[in-house]
C-alpha positions in Angstrom: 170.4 139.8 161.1 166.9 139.2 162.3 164.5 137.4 160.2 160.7 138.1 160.1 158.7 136.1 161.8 156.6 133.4 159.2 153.2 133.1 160.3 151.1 130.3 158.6 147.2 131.9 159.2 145.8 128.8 156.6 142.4 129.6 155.4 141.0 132.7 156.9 138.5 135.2 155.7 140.1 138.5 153.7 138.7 140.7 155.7 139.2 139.2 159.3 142.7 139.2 158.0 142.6 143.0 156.8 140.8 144.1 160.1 143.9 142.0 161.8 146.8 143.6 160.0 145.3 146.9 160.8 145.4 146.7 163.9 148.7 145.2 164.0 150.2 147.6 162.6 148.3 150.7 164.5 149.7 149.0 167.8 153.2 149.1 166.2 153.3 152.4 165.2 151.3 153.4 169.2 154.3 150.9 170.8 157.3 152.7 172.7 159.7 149.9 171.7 160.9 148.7 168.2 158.6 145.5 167.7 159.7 142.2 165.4 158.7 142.4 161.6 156.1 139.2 160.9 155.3 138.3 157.2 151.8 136.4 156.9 151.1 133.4 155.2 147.4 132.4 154.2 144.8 131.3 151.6 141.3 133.3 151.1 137.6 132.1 150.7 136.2 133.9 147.2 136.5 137.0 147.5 137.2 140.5 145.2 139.2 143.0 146.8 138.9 146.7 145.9 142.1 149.1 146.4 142.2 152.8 146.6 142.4 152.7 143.0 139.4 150.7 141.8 136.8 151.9 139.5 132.9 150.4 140.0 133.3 149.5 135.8 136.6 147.4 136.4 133.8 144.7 138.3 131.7 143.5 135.6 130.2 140.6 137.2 130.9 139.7 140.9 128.0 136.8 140.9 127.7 136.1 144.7 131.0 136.4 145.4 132.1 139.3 147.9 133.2 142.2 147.4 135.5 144.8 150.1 136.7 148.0 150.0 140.3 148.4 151.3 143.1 150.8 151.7 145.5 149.2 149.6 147.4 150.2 146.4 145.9 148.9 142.9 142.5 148.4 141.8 140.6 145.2 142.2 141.8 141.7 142.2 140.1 138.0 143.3 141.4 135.8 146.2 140.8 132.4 146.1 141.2 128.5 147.4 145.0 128.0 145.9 146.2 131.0 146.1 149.2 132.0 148.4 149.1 135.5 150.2 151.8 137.0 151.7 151.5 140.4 154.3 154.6 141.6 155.4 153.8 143.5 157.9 158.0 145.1 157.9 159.2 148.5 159.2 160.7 150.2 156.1 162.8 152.7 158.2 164.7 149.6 160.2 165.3 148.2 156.7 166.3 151.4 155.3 164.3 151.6 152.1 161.6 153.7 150.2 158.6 152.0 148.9 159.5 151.5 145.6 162.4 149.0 146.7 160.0 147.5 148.5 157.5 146.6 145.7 161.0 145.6 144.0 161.6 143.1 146.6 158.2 141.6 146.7 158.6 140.9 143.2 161.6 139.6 142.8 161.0 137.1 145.5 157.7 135.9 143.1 160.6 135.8 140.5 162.6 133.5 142.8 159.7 131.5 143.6 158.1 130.7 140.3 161.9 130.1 139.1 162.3 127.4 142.2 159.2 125.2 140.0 161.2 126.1 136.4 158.5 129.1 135.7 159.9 132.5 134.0 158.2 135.5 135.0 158.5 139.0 133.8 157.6 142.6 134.8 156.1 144.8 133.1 156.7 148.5 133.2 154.0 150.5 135.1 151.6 147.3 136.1 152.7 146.2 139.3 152.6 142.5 139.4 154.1 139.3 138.0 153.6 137.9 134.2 154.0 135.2 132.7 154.4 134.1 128.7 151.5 131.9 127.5 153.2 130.6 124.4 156.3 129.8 126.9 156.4 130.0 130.6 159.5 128.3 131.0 161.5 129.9 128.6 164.1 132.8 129.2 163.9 135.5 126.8 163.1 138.9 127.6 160.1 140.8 126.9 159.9 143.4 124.5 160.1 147.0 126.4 157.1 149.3 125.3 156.7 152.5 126.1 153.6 153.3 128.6 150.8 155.0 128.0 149.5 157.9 127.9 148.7 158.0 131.4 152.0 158.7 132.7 153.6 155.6 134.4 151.0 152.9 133.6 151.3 150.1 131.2 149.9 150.2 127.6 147.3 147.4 126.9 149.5 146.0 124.3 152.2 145.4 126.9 150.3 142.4 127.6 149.5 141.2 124.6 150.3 137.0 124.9 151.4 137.6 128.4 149.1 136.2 131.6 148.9 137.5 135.0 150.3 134.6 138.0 150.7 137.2 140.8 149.1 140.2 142.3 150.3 143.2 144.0 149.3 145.8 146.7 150.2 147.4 149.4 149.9 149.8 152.2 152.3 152.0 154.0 151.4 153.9 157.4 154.3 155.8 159.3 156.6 153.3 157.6 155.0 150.4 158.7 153.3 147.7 155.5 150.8 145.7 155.4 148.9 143.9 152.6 151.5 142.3 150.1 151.1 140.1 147.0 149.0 137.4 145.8 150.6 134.0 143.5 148.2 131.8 142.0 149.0 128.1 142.3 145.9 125.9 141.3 143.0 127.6 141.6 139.7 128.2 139.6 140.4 131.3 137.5 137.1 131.9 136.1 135.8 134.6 138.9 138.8 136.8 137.4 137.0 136.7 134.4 134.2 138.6 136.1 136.5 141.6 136.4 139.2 143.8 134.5 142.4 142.4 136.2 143.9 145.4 138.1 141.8 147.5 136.0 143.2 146.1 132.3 140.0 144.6 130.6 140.8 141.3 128.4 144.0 140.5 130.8 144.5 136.9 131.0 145.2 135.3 134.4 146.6 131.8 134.9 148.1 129.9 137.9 151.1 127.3 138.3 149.0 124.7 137.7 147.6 125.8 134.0 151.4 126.3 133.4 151.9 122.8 133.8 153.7 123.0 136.9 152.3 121.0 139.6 152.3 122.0 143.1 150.8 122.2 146.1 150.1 125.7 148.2 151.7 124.7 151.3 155.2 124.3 148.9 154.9 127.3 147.2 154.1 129.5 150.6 157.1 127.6 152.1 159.6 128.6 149.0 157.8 132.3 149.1 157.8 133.0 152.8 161.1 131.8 152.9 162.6 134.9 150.1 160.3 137.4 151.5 161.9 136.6 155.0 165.7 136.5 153.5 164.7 139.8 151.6 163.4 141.8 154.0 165.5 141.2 157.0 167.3 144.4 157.8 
């Protein structure tokens, strides 16, 4: 079994790093030869990130922080100072899965991570992502299943009712071939998400490890997380 290859980018600007994975991933899919599977590591300057999804209403006040159009899954989101992003840049067909197992995989490994620092996160049906209860973080018990809405396949607002948002998901698939990834928030300052409808739910609550009361740094929690995506998505 070969492992991706962790690549610790540090601080570097979202869309340098978009532009980058692009055309990474264009030269894999143009390459003769089967190339190695990398998985990203790096932290954002402010930034708002619109995917394929996003609505113009969902960014109520972006202030003079930045905003970019990408090709991603998802609607918008915020990148920040401590906050962990992970790209896997992996070739599905070597692994042998669809896309939906590998949005499973991505979140799970958040599970794993936020469980290494005694956190409990949850899915929720139809809202890609990681949550987290606000009344209890490090409790066990299960959320309450709800049906979605009426808009087949997403999440119901009341899904999230006492539930806050830790981690971010979106991705992109081209001739098998991923890039962007998720985002987990470890001590950052939240209030630019408050400037926008979190993944396109008005009123959802975000919070990071550190407003959980579990203290840690970024390079910890990239180390734990690179290290599951890596065990995860070997083939």
């Amino acid at each position: 079994m070969t492992l991706p290859i962790l690549v610790h980018r540090g601080r570097i600007d979202a869309a340098e790093a978009i532009a980058a994975m692009r055309a990474h991933t264009e030269a894999r899919i143009a390459a003769d030869a089967p190339t190695p599977d990398e998985i990203w590591l790096c932290e954002h300057p402010p930034v708002y990130t619109q995917g394929l999804a996003g609505r113009p209403e969902h960014l109520r006040d972006p202030g003079g922080i930045p905003v970019i159009q990408t090709n991603r899954g998802g609607q918008i989101t915020y990148h920040g100072p401590g906050q962990v992003v992970a790209y896997p840049l992996i070739d599905l067909k070597r692994l042998g899965i669809c896309v939906k197992e590998y949005v499973y995989r991505l979140e799970h490994c958040v599970l794993q991570t936020l469980e290494a620092f005694g956190v409990t996160g949850h899915r929720v049906q139809g809202a890609p992502g990681i949550y987290v209860r606000l009344d209890d973080p490090f409790g066990h018990a299960l959320l309450k299943r709800l049906p979605p809405s009426e808009r087949l396949g997403v999440a119901a607002p009341d899904a999230f009712q006492g539930l806050g948002k830790i981690a971010a998901l979106g991705v992109k698939v081209s001739r098998h071939f991923t890039y962007h990834g998720v985002a987990l928030n470890v001590a950052m300052d939240l209030e630019p998400f408050q400037r926008i409808d979190p993944c396109g739910y008005a009123g959802l609550a975000t919070v990071d490890l550190a407003t959980l009361s579990a203290h840690v740094d970024v390079a910890s929690v990239a180390q734990q997380l690179g290290a599951r995506l890596a065990a995860h998505l070997a083939p």
